[in-house]
N, C-alpha and C positions, 0 to 999 in steps of 0.2 A: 311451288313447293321446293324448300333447296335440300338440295341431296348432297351437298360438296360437307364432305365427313371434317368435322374440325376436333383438333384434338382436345381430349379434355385436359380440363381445369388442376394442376398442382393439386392435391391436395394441401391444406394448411396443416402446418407441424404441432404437433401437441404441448401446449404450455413447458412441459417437462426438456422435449426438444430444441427449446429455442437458445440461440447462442446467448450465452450472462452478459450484462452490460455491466459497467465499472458501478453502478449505482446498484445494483442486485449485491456484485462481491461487496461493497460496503457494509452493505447492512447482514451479511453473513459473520464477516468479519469484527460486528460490534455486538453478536449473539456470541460468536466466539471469546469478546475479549470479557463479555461480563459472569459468563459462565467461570472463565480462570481467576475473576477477581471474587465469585461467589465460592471456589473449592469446588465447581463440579468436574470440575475439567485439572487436570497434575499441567505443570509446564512444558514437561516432554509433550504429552496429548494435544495441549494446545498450539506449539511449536510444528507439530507433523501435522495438523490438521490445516494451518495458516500455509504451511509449503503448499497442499493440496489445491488450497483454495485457489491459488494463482497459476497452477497448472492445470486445473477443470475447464474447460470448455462452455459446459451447458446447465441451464437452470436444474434440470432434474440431479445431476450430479455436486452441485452447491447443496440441496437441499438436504443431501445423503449425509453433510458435514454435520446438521445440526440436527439432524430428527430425534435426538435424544436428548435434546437440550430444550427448555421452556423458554414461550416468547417465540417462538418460532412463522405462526401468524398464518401457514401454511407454504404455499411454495413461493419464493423469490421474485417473480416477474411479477404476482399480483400484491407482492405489498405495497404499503407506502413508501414513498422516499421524502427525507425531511430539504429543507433547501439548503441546509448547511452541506448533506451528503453528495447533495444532485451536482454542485458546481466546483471550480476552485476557487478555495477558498484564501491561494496567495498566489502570485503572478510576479516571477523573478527574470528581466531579459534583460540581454546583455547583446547587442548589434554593434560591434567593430569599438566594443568600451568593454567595460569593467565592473559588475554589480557584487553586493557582497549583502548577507544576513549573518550576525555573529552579535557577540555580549551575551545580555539578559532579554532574550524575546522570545516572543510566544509564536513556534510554530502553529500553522493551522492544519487540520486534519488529512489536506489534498494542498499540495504546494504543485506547483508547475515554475518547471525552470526553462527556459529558453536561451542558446547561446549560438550567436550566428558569427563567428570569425571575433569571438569576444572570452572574457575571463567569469565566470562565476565562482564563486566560494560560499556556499553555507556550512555552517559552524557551529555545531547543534550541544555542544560540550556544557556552554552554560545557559543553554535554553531552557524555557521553564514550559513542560509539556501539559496540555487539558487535556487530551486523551491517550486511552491506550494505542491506539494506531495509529500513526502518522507516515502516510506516503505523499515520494516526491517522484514525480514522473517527470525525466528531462528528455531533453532533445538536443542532440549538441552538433552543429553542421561547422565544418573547419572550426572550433571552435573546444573551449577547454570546460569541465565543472566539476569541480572538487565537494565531497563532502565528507563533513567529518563529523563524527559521533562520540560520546563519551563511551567509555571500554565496557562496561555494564549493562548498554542497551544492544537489544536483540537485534541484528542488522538483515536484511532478507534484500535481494537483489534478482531482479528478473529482465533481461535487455540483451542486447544486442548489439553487433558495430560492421559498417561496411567500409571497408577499407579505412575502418578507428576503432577506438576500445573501447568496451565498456567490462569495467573492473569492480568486482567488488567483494573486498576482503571480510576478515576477519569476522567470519559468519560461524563461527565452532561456539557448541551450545554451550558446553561448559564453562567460556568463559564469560557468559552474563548471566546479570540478575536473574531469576523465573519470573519475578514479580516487577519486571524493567519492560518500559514502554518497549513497543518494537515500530522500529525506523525500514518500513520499505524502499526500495529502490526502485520505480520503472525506467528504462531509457532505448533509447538508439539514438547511435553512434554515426555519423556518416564526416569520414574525413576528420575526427575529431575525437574529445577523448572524453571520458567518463569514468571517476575513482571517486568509491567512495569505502571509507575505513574510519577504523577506530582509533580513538588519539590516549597510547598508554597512558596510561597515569591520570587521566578526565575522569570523571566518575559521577554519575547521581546519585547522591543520597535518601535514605527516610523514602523510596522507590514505595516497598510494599504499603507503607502508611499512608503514603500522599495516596496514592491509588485506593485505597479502602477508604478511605474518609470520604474520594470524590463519590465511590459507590452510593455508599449507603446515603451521604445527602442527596 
């Protein structure tokens, strides 16, 4: 018979409690963007609500974003995720060189930048955007990465720097589109540096149109 008292078992945390993975904020975030392209959601609302989403924590508090919004599917960690959302979808590194994204190109929804003692530059002024949300999560070690944005799109910036910067301007609502894709920012900084801003005078055009056409088809 054992008698040596073992402690019990953790309980397991309530779906609601579980910490958000970058695949749950996705698809919050694309409940978010089709509601502002349906008129149920003003650009202030969806603006405050998009800051929210990347300072929330946990699935039950992602969920509190959209419960008034349809399509919702019930709570975050038991939806689906499609593969386009689940991985990145561009991979930019730059190791003691030089890489660069700029012209006429089509960001992808989830870019990852990588710079280890090297230059990167993305240059997003005459890229031609397929979604409303496109984040770029960098990493920058001894190392530099620049971005820049037309003056029109919505810029949001979440990161960090240990003994480097991570910067990131021209984030004042009034001065973009409502109906302008919005360009996140994730990063940390280590030894290194991180800017990204807006290039006066850049601008996208026909924003609200391009954006309702993609809707509705």
């Amino acid at each position: 018979m054992d008698l040596e008292k073992h402690p019990a078992a953790p309980a397991a945390a309530a779906p609601s409690e579980l910490r958000a993975s970058d695949a749950d904020r996705d698809r919050i975030a694309q409940i978010l963007s089709d509601a502002l392209a349906e008129g149920r959601l003003t650009a202030e609302e969806h603006s405050d609500r998009l800051d929210s989403l990347y300072a929330f924590k946990t699935v039950g508090e992602l969920d509190v974003l959209v419960r008034d919004l349809p399509a919702v599917g019930g709570s975050a960690a038991a939806a689906p995720v499609t593969a386009s959302g689940s991985g990145w979808t561009e991979t930019v590194v730059a190791v003691c060189s030089a890489s660069a994204r700029k012209g006429r190109w089509r960001p992808g929804a989830r870019t990852r930048a990588v710079s280890v003692m090297g230059d990167i530059n993305i240059d997003l002024t005459e890229a031609v955007f397929e979604q409303q949300i496109t984040e770029i999560n960098v990493t920058s070690v001894l190392g530099n990465v620049e971005i820049i944005v037309p003056e029109n799109v919505t810029l949001r910036g979440y990161g960090s720097g240990v003994l480097g910067n991570f910067e990131v301007s021209g984030q004042a609502r009034g001065a973009t589109d409502p109906q302008a894709p919005v360009v996140i920012v994730r990063g940390f900084s280590l030894l290194g540096n991180i800017e990204a801003r807006p290039k006066p005078g850049a601008r996208l055009v026909d924003l609200a149109l391009k954006l309702r056409k993609r809707t509705e088809g």
